[in-house]
Wavefront OBJ file of the C-alpha trace (Angstrom):
o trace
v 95.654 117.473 242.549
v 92.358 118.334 243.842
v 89.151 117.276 242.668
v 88.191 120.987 241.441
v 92.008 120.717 239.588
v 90.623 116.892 237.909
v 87.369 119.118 237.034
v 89.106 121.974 235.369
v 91.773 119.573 233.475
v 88.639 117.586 232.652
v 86.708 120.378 231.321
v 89.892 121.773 229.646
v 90.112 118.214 227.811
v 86.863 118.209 226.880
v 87.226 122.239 225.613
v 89.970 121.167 223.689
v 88.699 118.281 222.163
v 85.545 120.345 220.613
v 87.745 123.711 220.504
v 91.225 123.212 220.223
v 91.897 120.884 216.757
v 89.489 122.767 214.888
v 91.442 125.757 215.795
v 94.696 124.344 215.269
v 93.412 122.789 211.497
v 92.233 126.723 210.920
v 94.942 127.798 211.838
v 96.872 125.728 209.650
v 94.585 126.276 206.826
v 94.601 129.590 207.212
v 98.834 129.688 206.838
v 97.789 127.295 203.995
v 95.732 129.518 202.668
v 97.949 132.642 202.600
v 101.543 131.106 201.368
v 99.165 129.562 198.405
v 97.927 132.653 197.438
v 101.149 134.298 197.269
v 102.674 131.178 195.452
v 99.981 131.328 193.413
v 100.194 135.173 192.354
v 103.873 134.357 192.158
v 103.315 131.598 189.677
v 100.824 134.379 187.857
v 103.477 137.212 187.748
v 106.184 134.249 185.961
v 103.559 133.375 183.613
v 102.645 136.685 182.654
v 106.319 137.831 182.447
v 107.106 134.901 180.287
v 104.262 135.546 178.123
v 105.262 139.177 178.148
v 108.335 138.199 176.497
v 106.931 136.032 173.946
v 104.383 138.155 172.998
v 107.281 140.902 172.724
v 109.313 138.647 169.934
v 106.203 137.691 168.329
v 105.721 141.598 167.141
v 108.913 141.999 166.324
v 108.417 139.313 164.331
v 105.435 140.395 162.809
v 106.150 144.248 162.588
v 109.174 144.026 160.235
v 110.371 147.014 158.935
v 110.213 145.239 155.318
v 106.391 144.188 156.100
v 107.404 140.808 155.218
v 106.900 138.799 158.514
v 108.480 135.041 158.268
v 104.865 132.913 158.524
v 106.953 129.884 160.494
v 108.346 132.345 162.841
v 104.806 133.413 163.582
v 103.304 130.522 163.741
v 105.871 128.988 165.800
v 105.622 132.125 168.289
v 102.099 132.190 168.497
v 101.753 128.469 169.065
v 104.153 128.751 171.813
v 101.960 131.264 173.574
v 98.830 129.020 173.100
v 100.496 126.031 174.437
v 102.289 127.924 177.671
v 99.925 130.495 178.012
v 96.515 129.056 176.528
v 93.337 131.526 177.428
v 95.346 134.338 178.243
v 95.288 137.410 176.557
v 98.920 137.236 175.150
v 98.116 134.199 173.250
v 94.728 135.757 172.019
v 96.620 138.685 170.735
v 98.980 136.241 169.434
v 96.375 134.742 167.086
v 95.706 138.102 165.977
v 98.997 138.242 164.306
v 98.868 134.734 162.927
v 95.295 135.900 161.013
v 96.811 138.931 160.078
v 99.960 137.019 158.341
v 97.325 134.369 156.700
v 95.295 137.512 155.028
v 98.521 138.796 153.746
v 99.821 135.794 152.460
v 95.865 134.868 150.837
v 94.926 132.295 153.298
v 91.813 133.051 154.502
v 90.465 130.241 155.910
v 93.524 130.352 158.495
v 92.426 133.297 159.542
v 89.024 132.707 159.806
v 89.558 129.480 161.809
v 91.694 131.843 164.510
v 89.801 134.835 164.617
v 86.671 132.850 165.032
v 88.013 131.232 167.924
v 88.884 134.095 169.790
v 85.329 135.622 168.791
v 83.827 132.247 170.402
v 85.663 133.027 173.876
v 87.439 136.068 174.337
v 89.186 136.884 177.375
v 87.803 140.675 177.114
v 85.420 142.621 175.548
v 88.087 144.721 173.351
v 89.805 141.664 171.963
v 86.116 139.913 171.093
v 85.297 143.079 169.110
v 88.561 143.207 167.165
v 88.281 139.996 166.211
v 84.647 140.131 165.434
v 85.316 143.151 163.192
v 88.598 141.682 161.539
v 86.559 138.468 160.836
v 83.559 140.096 159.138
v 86.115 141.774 156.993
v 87.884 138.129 156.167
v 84.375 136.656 155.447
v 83.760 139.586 153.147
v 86.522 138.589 151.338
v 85.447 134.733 151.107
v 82.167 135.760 149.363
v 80.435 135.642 152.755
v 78.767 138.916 153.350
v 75.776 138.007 154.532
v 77.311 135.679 156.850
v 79.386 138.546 158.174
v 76.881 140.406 158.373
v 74.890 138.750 161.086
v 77.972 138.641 162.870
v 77.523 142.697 163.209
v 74.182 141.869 164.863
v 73.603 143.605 168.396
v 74.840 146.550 169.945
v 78.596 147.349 169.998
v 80.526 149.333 172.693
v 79.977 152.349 172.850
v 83.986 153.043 171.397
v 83.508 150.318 168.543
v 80.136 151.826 167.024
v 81.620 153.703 164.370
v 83.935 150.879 163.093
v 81.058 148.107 162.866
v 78.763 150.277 161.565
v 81.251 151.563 158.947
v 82.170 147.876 158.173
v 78.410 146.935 158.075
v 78.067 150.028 155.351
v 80.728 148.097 153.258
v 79.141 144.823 153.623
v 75.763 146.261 152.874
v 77.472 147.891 149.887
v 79.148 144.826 148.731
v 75.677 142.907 148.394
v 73.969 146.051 146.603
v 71.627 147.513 149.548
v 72.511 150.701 149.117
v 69.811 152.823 151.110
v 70.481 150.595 154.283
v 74.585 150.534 153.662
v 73.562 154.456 153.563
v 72.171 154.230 157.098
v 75.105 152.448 158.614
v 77.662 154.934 157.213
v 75.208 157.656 158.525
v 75.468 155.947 162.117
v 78.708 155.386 162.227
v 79.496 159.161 160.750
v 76.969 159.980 164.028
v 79.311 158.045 166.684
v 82.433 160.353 165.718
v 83.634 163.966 165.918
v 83.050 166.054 163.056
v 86.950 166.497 162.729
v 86.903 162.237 162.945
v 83.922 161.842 160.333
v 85.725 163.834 157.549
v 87.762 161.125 156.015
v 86.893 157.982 154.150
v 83.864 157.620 155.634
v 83.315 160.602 153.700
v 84.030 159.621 150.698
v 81.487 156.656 151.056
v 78.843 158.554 151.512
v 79.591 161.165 149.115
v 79.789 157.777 146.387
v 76.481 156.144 147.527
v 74.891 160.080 147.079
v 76.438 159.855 143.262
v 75.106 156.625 142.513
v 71.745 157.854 143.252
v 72.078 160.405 141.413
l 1 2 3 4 5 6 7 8 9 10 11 12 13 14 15 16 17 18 19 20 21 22 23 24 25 26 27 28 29 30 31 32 33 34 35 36 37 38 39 40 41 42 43 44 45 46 47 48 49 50 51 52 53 54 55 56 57 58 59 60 61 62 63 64 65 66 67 68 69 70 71 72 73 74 75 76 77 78 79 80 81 82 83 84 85 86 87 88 89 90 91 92 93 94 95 96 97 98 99 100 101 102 103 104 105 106 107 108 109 110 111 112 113 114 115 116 117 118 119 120 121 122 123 124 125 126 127 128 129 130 131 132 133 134 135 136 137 138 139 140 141 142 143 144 145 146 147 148 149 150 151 152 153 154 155 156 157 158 159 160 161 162 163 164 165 166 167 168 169 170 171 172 173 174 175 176 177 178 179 180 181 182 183 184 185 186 187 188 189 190 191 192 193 194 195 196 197 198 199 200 201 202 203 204 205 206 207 208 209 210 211 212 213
């Protein structure tokens, strides 16, 4: 081998040593990389299937054609989701249905306790407004309007702002402030069609107008 052939194997040594491994470990990190992502998504798309189907018993469960749900069932159910599928929204609709069985069956601490912790951290906006709603109207029922009231605070979505400011009305209603439960039913009669606004929202106003008169 010639001395230009030991200065090119040299330099290709040397090229290799700064060039070549971190190439190689990209490389390999990039392959790494890829088939984790797709095991990954893979692992997302079994989760979400078998959450699917949980979530699937769970309201047919819940939606009996009797309307008389079996509480263990549900609770069992919707514990299942929380435990395999914690922080998704399956298991956040799941708690839902466990508050909805604890109103019907009077226990309204229960369903305080899970719609408040879905209001704490929901996993979209639509499921942080249900609950929000659903647990104004639970506190409204513990005595607690003014509690649930400044849970209405702030602006709603544009879709919810008839609902909360209905549901405000009733709270404001409930505690005997009658020219600003007015307002809200006004609001919330503003934020639908006039076809949507004829109804028992209505009737509400049509009441307050009575009492005053």
């Amino acid at each position: 081998m010639s001395s230009t052939d030991d200065e090119q194997l040299a330099e290709f040594k040397d090229w290799w040593q700064r060039n070549g491994k971190p190439l190689v470990t990209g490389g390999l990190l990039a392959l790494v990389v890829v088939f984790g992502w797709q095991a990954w998504t893979k692992y997302q798309a079994n989760q979400s299937q078998g959450a699917s189907i949980v979530y699937q018993q769970l309201l047919e469960t819940t939606l009996t054609p009797d309307g008389k749900p079996d509480p263990a069932r549900v609770a069992d159910l919707a514990g299942k989701l929380k435990n395999e599928f914690g922080g998704s929204t399956y298991a956040q609709y799941g708690s839902l249905f466990v508050a909805k069985v604890a109103v019907d069956t009077g226990k309204l601490d229960d369903a305080a306790t899970e719609l408040k912790a879905i209001v704490d951290k929901p996993t979209n906006p639509t499921l942080g407004e249900i609950a929000r709603q659903r647990l104004a109207q639970v506190m409204a029922a513990q005595n607690k309007a003014d509690e649930a009231l400044k849970l209405l605070d702030g602006d709603a979505d544009k879709a919810f702002v008839a609902t909360r400011e209905e549901l405000k009305g009733d709270l404001l209603v409930q505690l005997g402030r009658t020219d600003e439960a007015n307002a809200a039913y006004q609001k919330a009669k503003a934020a639908l069609s006039d076809e949507a606004a004829v109804g028992g929202l209505q009737i509400k106003l049509d009441d307050l107008a009575k009492g005053d008169a």
